[in-house]
N, C-alpha and C positions, 0 to 999 in steps of 0.2 A: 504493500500500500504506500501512498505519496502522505506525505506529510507538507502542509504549506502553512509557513509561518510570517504572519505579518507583523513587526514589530513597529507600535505606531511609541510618539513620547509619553503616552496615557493610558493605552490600553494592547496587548498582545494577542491579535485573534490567531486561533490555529483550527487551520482543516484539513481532514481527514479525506484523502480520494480514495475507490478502491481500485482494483486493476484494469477496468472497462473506461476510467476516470468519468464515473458518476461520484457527485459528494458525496460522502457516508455520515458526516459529522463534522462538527465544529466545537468551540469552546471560546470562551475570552477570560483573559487573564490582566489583574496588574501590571505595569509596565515599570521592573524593578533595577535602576541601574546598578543595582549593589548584589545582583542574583550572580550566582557562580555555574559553572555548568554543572555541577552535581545538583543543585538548587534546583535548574530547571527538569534535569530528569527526574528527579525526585515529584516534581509536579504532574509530568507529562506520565510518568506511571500509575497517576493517582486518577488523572482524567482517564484517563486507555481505562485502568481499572474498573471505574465505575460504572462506563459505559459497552465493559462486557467486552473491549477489545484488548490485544497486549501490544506494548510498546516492541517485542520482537518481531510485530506483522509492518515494522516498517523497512521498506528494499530502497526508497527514496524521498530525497525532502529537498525542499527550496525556500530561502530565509529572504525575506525584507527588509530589510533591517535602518532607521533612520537613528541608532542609539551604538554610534561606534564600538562602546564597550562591550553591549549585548550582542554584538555578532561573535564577534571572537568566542564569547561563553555558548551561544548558540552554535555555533560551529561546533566548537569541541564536544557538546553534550551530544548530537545526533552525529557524528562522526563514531564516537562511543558506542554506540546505538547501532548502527549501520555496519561499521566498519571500514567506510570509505565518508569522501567530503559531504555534507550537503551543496546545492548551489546557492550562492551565495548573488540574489537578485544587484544587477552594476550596469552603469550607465556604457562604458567602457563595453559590455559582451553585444553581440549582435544577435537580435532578437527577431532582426525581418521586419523591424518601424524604424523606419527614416526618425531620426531625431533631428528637427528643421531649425536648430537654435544656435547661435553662435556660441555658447558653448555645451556641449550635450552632456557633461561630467556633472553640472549643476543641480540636472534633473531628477529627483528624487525618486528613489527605489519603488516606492508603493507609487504614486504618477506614471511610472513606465507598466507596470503590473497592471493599473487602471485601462490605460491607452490600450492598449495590447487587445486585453481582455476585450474589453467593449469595441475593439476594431473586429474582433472574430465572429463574438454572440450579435451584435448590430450594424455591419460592416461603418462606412465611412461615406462621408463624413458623421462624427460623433462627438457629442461632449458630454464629460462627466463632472458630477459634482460629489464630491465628497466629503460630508460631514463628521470629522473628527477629531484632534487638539484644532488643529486647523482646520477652515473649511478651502479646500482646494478645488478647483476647476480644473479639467484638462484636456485640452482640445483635439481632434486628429479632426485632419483636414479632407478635403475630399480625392486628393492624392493618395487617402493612408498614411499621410506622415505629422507626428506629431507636432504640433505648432507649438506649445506652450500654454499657457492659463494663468492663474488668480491664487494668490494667499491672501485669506485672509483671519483672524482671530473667531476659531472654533466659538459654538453657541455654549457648549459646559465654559470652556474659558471665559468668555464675555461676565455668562452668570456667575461664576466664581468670583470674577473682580469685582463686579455689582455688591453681591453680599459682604464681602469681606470690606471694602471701599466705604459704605453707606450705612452708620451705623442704625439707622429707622429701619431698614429693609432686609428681610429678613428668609433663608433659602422659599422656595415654593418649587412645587411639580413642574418638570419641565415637559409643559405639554401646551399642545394648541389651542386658545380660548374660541370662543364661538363667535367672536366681533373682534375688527383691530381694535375699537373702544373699548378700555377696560371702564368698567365700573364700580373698581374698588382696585389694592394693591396690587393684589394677587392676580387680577386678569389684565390687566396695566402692565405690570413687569412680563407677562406670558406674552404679551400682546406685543411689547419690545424685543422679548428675546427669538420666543420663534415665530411669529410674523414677522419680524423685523428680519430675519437670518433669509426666511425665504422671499421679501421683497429685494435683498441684497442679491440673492440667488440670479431671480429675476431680470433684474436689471442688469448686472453684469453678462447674464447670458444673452440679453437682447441685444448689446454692445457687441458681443464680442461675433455674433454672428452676423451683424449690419457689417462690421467690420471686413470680415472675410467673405461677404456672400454666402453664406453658408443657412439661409431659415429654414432649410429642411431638414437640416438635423436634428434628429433625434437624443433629448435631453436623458440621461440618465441618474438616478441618483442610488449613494452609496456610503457606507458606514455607520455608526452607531445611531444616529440621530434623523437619520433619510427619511424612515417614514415617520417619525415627531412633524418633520419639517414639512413632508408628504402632506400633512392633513392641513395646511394650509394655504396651499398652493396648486394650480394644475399645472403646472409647469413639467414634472417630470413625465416623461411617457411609461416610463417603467422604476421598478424601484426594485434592483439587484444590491441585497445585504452581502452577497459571496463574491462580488466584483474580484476585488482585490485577491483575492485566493485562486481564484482559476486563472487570472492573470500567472500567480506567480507558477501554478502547476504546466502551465503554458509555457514559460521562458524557460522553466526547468527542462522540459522535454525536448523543446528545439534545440537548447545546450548540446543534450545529451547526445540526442540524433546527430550532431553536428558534428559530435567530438565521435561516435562511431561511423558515419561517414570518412572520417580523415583518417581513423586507422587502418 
């Protein structure tokens, strides 16, 4: 089985492929930069456990990784595991997307994983929104090749600084109110945080596709908060939570294929 690991600065999603590469599973974890690789296998046995699978049914895996430290320990842990490397998702490996940027090493691991993926499951032209520390955009053009996108400050980030910043205001459910007008605190700051995440969504996507000629692409959205953000807005066509994870079982495999090809 394929092991895909996305390491965001917030949260660690891992999925389970099996050998037909249909999903089998998933899990989300803390995002620990003080984890060791023992740490993490020590985890990843506990998940496989529960859910009636064993960590020895994994033959390969591919890492995302935007947490310098936690590759190296990610590495070592499924190498352990395995016997051999995981792939280790880079800007630098060729994946078969034009990266259309003056500099293509900038582009972040789960971004190429995004493109990738939603160039395959949606062809192109495509754009992805992804909501997680950061809310990121990421365009592939109607060529297939990746043009670039949007950072901007994740909806949990936003609200975290809100509460912690504002001594009157106080956390609340992060969910979508029934009116941009709130009528009290609580659907006031909903009404700011996820209405507010998905008019930004919005806008930015209408720009960016006046921009490139591109209004027939098809909007995607993706990570923790997609459908929070989903229910107030029609903007997306689809709401893919595994985006990033098929991306990365994606780049793994062309790797592989690539590197058996050349021997």
């Amino acid at each position: 089985m394929f092991l895909a690991v996305d390491v965001g600065n917030t949260q660690t999603t891992l999925g389970l492929f099996d050998d037909s590469g249909a999903f089998a599973t998933g899990w989300r974890m803390a995002t620990d930069a003080t984890d060791t690789a023992d740490m993490l296998h020590a985890r990843l046995w506990g998940y496989f456990g529960k859910d009636g699978f064993s960590i020895s049914d994994i033959d390969s895996a591919g890492v995302a990784c935007v947490v310098p430290v936690l590759a190296r320990a990610w590495r070592k842990c499924l190498s352990s595991i395995m016997g051999r490397k995981p792939h280790v998702v880079s800007p630098a490996c060729d994946y078969g997307l034009e990266i259309a940027m003056p500099d293509p090493k900038q582009v972040g691991a789960d971004r190429i994983a995004n493109a990738l993926a939603a160039r395959t499951s949606y062809g192109s032209p495509v754009i992805v929104v992804d909501f997680g520390t950061a809310t990121n955009i990421d365009v592939v053009d109607g060529r297939g090749a990746y043009r670039g996108g949007t950072i901007s400050p994740g909806l949990m980030l936003s609200a975290e600084t809100l509460f912690s910043r504002a001594a009157k205001l106080s956390s609340v459910p992060i969910e979508a109110p029934q009116t941009a007008l709130g009528f009290d605190t609580e659907t006031a700051m909903q009404s700011g945080l996820v209405i507010g995440a998905a008019v930004q969504a919005e806008g930015l996507v209408a720009r960016i596709k006046a921009e490139l000629g591109i209004e027939d692409a098809p909007v995607i959205g993706t990570g923790g908060l997609a459908r929070t953000v989903g229910g107030a807005t029609d903007l997306f066509d689809f709401i893919d939570p595994d985006l990033t994870l098929r991306g990365i079982y994606e780049m793994s495999l062309r790797v592989e294929g690539s590197a058996a090809a050349d021997s």
